[in-house]
KOLMARKOL-994937 format. One record per residue (C-alpha): residue in one letter; x, y, z. Coordinates in steps of 0.02 Angstrom, whole numbers, padded with zeros to 5 digits, always signed. Layout:
# KOLMARKOL-994937
aXYZ ...
***
This chain:
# KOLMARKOL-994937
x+02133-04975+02420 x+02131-05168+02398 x+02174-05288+02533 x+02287-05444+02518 x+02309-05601+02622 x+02497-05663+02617 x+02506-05842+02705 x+02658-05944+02746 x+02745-05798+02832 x+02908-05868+02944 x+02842-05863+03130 x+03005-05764+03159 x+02993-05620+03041 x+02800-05593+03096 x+02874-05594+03281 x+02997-05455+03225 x+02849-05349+03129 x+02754-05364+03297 x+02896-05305+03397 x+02924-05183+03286 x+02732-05125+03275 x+02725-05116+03461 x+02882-05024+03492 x+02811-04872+03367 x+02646-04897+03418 x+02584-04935+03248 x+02485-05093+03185 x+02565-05238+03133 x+02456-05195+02974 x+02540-05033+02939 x+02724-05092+02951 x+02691-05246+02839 x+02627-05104+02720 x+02799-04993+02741 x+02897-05156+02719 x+02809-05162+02561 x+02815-04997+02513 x+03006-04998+02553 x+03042-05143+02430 x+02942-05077+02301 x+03052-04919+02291 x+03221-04996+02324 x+03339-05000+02193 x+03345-05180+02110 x+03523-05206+02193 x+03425-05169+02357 x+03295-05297+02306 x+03383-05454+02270 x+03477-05438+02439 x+03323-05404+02522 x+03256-05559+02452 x+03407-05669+02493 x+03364-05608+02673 x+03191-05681+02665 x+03241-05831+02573 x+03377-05874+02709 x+03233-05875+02852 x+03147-06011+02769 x+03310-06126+02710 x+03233-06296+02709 x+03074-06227+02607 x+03101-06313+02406 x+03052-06191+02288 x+02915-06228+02165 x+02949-06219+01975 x+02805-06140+01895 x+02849-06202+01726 x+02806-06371+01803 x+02656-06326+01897 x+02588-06262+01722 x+02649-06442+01647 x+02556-06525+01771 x+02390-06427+01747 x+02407-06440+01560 x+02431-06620+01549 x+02270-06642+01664 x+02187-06591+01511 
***
C-alpha cells in the first residue's frame, strides 16, 4: 500500500477524526482512511456536498487557480 501526507488539514475536522478514533478505539490513521474510502465510493451527488462541507470549514482560505500557477511557471521560462 502507499502512504500519503495531506497538510493544511482544519484544526477542527482533525479534532473530530480524533474524537472519533478514540471513541471506536481505532487510529486516527484508519478513520482518515474510511473517510477516504467513503468519498471515493459515494455517488457524485454525495461528493460535491461532501466537498461543500469541507470547503465551508476553511471559508476565508482563496482558492488557487491552477491555470495561473502553470502561467506563472511557464513564463519563468
Amino acid at each position: 500500500m502507499a502512504d500519503i501526507t495531506i497538510t493544511n488539514v482544519d484544526d477542527a475536522a482533525v479534532q473530530k477524526m480524533l474524537e472519533h478514533a478514540a471513541r471506536t478505539g481505532r487510529t486516527l490513521d484508519a478513520v482518515a482512511r474510511d473517510v477516504l474510502l467513503k468519498a471515493l465510493h459515494a455517488a457524485p451527488s454525495e461528493r460535491l456536498a461532501a466537498a461543500d462541507r469541507v470547503r465551508a470549514m476553511t471559508p476565508s482560505t482563496l482558492l488557487t487557480d491552477a491555470t495561473e500557477m502553470v502561467r506563472e511557471d511557464r513564463d519563468r521560462g
